[in-house]
C-alpha positions in Angstrom: 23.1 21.3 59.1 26.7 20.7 58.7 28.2 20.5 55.0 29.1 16.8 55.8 25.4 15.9 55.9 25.0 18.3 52.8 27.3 15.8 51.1 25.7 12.6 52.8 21.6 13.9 52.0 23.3 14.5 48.2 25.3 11.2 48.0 22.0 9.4 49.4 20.2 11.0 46.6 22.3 10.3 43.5 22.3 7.0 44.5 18.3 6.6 44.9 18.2 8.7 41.3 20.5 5.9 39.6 19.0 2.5 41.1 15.3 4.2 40.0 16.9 4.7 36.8 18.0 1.2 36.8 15.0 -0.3 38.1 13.1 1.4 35.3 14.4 0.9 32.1 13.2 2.4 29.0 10.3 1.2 27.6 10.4 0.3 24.7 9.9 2.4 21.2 7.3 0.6 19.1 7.3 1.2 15.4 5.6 -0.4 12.0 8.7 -0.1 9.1 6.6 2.6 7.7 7.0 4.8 10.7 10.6 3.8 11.1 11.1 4.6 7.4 9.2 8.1 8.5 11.7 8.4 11.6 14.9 7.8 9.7 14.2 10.5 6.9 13.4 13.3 9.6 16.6 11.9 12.3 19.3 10.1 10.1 22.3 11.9 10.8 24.1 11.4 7.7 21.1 12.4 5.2 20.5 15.6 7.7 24.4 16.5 6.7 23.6 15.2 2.8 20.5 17.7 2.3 23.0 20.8 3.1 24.4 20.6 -0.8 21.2 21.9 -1.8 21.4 24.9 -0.1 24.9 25.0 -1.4 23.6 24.4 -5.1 21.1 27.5 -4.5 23.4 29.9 -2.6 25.8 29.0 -5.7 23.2 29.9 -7.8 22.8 33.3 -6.5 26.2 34.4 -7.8 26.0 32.9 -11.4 25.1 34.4 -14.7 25.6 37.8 -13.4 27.4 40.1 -15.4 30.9 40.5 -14.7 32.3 43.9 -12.6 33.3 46.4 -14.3 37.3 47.8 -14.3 38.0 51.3 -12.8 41.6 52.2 -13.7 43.3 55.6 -12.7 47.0 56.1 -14.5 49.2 59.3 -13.7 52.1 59.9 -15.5 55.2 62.6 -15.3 58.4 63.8 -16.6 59.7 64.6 -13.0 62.7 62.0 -13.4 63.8 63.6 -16.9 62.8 66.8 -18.8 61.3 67.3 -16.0 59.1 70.4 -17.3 56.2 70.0 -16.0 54.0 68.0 -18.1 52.2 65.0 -16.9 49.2 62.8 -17.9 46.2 61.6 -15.7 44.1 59.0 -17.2 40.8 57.5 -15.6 39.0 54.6 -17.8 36.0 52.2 -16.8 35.9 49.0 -19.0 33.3 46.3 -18.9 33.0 43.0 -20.5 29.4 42.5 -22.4 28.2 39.2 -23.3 27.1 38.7 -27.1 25.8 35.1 -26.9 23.1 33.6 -24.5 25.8 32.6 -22.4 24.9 34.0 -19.2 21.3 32.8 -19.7 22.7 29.3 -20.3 24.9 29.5 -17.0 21.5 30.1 -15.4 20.1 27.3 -16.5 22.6 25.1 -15.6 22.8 26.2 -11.8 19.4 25.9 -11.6 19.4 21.9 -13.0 22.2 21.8 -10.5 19.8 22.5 -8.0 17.3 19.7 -9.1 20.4 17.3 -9.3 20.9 17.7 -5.9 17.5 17.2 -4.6 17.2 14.1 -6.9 20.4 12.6 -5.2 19.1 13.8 -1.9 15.5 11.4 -2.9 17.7 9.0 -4.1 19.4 9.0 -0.7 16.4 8.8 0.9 15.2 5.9 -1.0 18.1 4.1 -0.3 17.9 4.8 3.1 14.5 3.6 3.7 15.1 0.4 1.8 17.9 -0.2 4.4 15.2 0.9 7.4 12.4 -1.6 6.0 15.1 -4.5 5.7 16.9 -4.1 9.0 13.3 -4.2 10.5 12.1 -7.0 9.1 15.7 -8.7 9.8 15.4 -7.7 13.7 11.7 -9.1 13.8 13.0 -11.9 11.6 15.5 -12.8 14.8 12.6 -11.7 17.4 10.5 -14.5 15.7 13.3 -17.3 16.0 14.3 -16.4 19.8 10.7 -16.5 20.8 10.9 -20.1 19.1 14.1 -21.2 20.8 12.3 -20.1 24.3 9.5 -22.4 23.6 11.7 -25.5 22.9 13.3 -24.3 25.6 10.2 -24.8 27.7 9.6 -28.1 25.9 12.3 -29.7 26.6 12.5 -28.3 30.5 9.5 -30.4 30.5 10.9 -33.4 29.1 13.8 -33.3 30.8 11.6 -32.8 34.5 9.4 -35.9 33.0 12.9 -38.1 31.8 14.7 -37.0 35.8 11.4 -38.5 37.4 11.6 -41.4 35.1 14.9 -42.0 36.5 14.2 -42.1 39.9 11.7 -44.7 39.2 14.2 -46.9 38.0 12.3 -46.6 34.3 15.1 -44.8 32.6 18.6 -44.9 32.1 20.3 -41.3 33.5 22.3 -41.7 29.5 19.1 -40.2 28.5 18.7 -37.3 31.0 21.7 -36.6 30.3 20.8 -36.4 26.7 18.0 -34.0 27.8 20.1 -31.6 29.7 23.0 -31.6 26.8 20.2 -31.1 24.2 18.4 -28.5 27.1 22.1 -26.2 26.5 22.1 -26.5 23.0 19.1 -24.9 22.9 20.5 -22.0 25.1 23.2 -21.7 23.8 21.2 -21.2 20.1 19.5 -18.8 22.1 21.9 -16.7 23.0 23.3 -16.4 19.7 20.2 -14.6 18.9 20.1 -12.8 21.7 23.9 -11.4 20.5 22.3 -11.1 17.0 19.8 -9.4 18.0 21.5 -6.7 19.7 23.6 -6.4 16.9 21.0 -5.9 14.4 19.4 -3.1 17.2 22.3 -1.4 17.1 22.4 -1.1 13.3 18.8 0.2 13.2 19.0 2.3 16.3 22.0 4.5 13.9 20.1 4.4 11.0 17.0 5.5 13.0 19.4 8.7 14.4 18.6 7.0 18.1 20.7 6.5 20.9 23.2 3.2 20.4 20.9 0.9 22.6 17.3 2.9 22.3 15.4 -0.4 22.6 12.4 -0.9 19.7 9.8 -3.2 18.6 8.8 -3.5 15.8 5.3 -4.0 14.7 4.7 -6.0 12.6 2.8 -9.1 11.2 5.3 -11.6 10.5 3.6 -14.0 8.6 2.0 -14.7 4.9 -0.6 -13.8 3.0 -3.4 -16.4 2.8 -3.9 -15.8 -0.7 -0.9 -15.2 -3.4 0.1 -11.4 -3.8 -0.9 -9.4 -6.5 1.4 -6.9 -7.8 1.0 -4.8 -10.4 3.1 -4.3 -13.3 6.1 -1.1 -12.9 4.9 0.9 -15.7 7.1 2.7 -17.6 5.3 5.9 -17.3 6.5 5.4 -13.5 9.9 4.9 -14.2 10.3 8.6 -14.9 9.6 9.3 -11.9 12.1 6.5 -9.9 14.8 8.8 -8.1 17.7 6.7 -9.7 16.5 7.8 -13.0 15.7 11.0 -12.3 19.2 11.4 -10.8 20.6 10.3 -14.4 18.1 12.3 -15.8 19.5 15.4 -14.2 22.7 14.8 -15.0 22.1 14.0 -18.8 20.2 17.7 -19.1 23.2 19.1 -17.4 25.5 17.6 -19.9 23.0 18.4 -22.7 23.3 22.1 -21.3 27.3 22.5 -21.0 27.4 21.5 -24.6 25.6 24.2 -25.8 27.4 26.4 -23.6 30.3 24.7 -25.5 29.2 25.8 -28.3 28.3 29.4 -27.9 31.8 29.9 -25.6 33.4 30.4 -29.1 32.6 33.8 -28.9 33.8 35.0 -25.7 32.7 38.6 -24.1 33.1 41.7 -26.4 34.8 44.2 -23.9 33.8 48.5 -24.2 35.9 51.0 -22.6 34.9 54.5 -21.6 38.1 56.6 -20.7 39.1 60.2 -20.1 42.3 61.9 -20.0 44.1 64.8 -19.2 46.9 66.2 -20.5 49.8 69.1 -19.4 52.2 69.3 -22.1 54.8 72.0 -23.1 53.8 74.2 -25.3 56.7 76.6 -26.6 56.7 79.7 -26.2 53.4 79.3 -24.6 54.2 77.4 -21.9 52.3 74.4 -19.9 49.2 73.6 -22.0 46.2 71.5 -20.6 44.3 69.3 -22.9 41.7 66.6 -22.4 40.6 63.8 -24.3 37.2 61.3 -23.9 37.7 58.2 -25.4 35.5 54.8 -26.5 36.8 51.9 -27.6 35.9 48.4 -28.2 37.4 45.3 -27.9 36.3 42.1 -29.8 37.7 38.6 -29.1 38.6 36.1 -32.2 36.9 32.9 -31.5 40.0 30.1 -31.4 38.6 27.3 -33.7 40.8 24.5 -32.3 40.0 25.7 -28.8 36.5 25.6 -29.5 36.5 22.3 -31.1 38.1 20.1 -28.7 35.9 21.3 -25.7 32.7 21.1 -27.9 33.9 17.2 -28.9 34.7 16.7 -25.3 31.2 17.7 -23.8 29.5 16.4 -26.7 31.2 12.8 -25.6 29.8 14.0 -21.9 26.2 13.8 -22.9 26.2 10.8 -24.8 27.6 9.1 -22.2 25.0 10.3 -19.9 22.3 9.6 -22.1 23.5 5.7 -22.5 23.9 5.6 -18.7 20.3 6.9 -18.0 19.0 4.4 -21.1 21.0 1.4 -18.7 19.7 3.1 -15.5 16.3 2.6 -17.1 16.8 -0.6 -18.0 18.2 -2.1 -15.2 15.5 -0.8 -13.0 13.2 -2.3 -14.9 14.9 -5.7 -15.2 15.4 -5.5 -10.9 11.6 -4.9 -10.9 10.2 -8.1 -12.7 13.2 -10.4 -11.3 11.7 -8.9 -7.3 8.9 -9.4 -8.6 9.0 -12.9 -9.8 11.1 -13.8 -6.6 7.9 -12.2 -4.6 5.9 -15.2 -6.0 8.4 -18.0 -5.8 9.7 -17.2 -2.3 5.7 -17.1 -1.7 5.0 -20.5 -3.0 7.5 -22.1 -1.2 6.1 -20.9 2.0 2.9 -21.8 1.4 4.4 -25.5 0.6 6.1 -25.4 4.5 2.7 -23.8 6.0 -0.2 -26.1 4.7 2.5 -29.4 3.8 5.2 -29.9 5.9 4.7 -28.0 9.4 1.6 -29.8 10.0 3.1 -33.3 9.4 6.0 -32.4 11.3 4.3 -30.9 14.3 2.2 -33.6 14.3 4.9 -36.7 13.8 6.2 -34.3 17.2 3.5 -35.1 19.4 3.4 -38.6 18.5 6.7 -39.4 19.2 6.6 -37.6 22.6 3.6 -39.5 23.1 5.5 -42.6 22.1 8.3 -41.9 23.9 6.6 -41.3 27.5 4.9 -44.9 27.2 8.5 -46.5 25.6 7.6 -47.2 22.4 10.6 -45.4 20.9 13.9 -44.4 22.2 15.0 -40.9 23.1 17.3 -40.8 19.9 14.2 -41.3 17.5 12.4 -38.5 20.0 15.1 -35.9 19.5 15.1 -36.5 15.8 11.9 -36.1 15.1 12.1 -32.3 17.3 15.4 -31.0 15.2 13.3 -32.3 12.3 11.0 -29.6 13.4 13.1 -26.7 14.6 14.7 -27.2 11.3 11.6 -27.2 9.4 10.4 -24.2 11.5 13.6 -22.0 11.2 13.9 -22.8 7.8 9.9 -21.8 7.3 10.8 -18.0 9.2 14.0 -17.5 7.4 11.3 -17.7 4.3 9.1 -15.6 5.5 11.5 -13.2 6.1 12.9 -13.7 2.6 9.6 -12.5 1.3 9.1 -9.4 3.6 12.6 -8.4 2.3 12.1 -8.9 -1.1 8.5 -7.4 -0.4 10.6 -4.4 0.5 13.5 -4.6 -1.9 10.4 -4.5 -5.0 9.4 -1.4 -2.9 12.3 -0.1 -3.2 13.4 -0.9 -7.0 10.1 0.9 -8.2 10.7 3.6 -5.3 7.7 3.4 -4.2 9.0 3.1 -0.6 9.2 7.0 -0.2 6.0 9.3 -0.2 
């Protein structure tokens, strides 16, 4: 076979490979909030890069509170350049620094709370990062729920519109109103497609905090509706605020600062340093001669503590760990405080959906029906028809957006008692 037919036979194929390709699109991922929250912690690009400083935190750890090295020093001396006798001096000393306070110990300590501070920020990131997961999915099914009512007005007013052309060809209706039909018809598309662009927008968002490709498509599972009966949720304890990964990130950092100070304190007295030497000595030694002596030496070496030194760095870390303790007594606070306003806005956002479900859809829907049924045997005008159905795709947008709201906020309390990561 000639290596033109090669080409044509792999040509042929590449092109059969990509319209099978296009002809079968992905199907799509489906996934509950929970398991997207589960995806997003194992995939999400930016927390797999964030959960490398604890690694750096323990490899840091490794090389602190070690004693330092010790000093080898070698000195040679000579009197080539003057008297130039002979006589000389070689000198070889080892010196190391020995701590006299718990300082080392305390260095210790404070890697290692290091290390906890930056797996609390890591579960603080990833309860931050789930919250955004659990909103954008609710927000995407929030848009899935309002296209799939656009498409059945759509319908609806297909319908009408086929009822209102035939009406005209009867002579039974003016062609001002099927025009009205058709304008109101792309209206409705137009709505439609907005969600459509929405919606892709709001994939896209998910997809990159899911660590997917851009356009992965997803659905996500989930019953988007309310409760029959009112929610019960039970109070955020405060033994479970200790727990919260904001607070235990400002806890973390108020024992650090707690530990630097005294490590403040005791720097005061810095390293005592000891010194073992040993030297050698060629002197002249009339009328001897060259003489040889050698000397082993010990010596010490104690710093002064310097009291203004001392004090401004003990004031300054002091200052450090109150502040850290008032911002943890805020954090605590204001957790709490987001907790029972969620909470509260749980049960409001709740009523008011309960008002649109069991008060106002079905007296809208209904009013609907009768005017279409009016309408179609002329007992009220087109204008009084299509006011009656923006009525109701008000009422019925309006009644999603809430239940939205309370899935959100559902998620947001989830969230502010960080209970939305296992």
């Amino acid at each position: 076979m000639s290596t033109l037919s090669l080409r044509a036979l792999a040509t042929l194929a590449a092109i059969a490979i990509a319209i099978t390709s296009h002809a079968a699109p992905r199907a799509p991922l489906q996934l509950t909030p929970d398991q997207g929250i589960a995806l997003g912690l194992e995939n999400n690009h930016l927390l797999k890069a964030a959960r490398n400083t604890i690694e750096q935190a323990r490899a840091k750890s490794e090389g602190t509170g070690n004693w330092s090295s010790p000093e080898l020093s070698l000195n040679y001396a000579n009197d080539a350049l003057f008297n130039n006798e002979g006589e000389s001096n070689l000198g070889l000393s080892l010196k190391q620094n020995l701590p006299i306070t718990s300082r080392l110990y305390q260095l210790r300590q404070i890697s290692q709370m290091e290390i906890e501070l930056a797996e609390a920020e890591i579960r603080n990131q990833e309860r931050l990062l789930a919250e955004e997961i659990e909103l954008t999915s609710i927000e995407l099914a929030h848009l899935d729920a309002q296209r799939a009512h656009r498409t059945e007005l759509i319908e609806l007013n297909q319908k009408l519109a086929s009822f209102v052309d035939s009406r005209v060809q009867l002579a039974e209706a003016s062609s001002l109103d099927a025009t009205q039909v058709h304008i109101e018809h792309r209206i409705l598309e137009q709505d439609l497609i907005k969600l459509n662009r929405e919606s892709h927008a709001k994939l896209a968002e998910l997809n990159l905090l899911l660590g997917l490709e851009a356009h992965t498509p997803i659905n996500i599972q989930l019953k988007f509706e309310i409760p029959v009966a009112p929610p019960y949720i039970l109070p955020y304890a405060m033994e479970e605020l200790v727990e919260h990964p904001a607070y235990l990130l400002k806890s973390k950092l108020a024992d650090i600062a707690s530990q630097s100070t005294r490590l403040a304190r005791i720097n005061r007295w810095e390293d005592i340093a000891i010194e073992l030497s040993l030297e050698n000595e060629r002197s002249a030694d009339a009328p001897n001669g060259i003489s040889s002596n050698k000397f082993l030496g010990l010596g010490i070496s104690i710093p002064l503590p310097n009291r203004k030194r001392y004090q401004a760095t003990y004031r300054e870390k002091q200052s450090r760990w109150q502040q850290a303790e008032d911002t943890l007594h805020a954090t605590g606070i204001t957790l709490d405080a987001a907790a029972l306003h969620i909470q509260e806005e749980i049960l409001d956002i709740y009523r008011q959906a309960q008002h649109y479900r069991t008060k106002l859809t079905p007296l809208v829907d209904k009013n609907v029906q009768d005017m279409n049924t009016a309408y179609r045997s002329g007992q009220v005008s087109l204008t009084d028809l299509f006011r009656a159905q923006e009525q109701q795709l008000n009422l019925k947008s309006e009644y999603l957006e809430t239940i939205r709201d309370y899935l959100q906020a559902y998620g947001e309390w989830h969230s502010a008692t960080g209970k939305n990561i296992k």
